[in-house]
C-alpha positions as CSV (number, residue, x, y, z in Angstrom):
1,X,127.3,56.0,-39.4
2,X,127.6,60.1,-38.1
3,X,128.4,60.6,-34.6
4,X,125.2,62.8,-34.4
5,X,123.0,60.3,-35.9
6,X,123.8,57.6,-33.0
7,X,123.4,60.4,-30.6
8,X,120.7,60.8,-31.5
9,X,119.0,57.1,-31.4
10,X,120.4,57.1,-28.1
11,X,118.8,60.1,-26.9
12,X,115.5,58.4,-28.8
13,X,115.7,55.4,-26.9
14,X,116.6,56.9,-23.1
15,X,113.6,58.7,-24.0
16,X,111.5,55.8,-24.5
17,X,112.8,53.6,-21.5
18,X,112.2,56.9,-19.1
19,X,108.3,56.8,-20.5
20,X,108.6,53.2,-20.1
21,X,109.9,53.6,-16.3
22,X,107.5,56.5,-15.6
23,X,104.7,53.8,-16.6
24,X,105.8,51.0,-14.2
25,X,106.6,53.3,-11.4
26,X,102.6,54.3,-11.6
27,X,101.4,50.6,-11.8
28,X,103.5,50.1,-8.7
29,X,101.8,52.9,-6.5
30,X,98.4,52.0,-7.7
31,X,98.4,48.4,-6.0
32,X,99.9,50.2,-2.2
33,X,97.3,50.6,0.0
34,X,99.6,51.8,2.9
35,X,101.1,50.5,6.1
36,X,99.8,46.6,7.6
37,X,99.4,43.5,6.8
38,X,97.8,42.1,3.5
39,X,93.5,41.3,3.7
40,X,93.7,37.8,4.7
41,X,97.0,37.5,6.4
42,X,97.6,35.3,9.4
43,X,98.7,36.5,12.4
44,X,102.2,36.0,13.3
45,X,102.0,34.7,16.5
46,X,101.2,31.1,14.7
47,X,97.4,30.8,16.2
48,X,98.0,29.3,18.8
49,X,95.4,30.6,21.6
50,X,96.6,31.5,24.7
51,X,95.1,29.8,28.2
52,X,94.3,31.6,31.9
53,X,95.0,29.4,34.7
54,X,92.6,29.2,36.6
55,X,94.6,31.2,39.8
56,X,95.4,33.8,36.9
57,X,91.5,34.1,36.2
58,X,90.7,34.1,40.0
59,X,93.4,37.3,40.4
60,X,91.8,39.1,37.3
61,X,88.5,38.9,38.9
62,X,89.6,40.4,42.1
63,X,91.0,42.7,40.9
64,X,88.2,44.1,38.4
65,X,86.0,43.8,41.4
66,X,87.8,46.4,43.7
67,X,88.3,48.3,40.5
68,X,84.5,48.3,39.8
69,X,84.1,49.3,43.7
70,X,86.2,52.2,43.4
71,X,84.4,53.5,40.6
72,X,81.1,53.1,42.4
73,X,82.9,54.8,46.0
74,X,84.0,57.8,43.1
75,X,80.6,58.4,41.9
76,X,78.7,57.9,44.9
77,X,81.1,61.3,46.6
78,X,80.7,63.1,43.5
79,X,77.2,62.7,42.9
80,X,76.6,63.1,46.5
81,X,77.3,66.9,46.2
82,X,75.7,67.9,43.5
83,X,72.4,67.1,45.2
């Protein structure tokens, strides 16, 4: 066999396997969606569900409490003077 002629079925078949990887490398991007976790997925944290003492509760209650007084102290000044 020529030295050209094997050349060239060597250039023939990089050609093909390049069409051949240009063809997998778009089935591949097709399927990505992105970033995150698959549809369906469970979470990783084994789903287990966590419990609030009932002191832990109590303290969360305060606190929203004087939190929701504040808020009620802010608006009562500020719509006092736009009257």
């Amino acid at each position: 066999m020529e030295v050209s002629k094997i050349i060239s079925e060597i250039d023939a078949q990089i050609q093909k396997l390049q069409q051949a990887r240009e063809l997998l490398s778009g089935l591949s991007n097709v399927g990505s969606k992105g970033p995150g976790r698959p549809k369906g997925s469970k979470n990783s944290s084994g789903g287990k569900k966590r419990k609030l003492s009932p002191e832990g509760r109590k303290r969360i209650q305060e606190a929203m409490k004087r939190r929701w007084a504040e808020r009620r102290k802010a608006t009562a000044k500020s719509g006092a003077g736009t009257k």
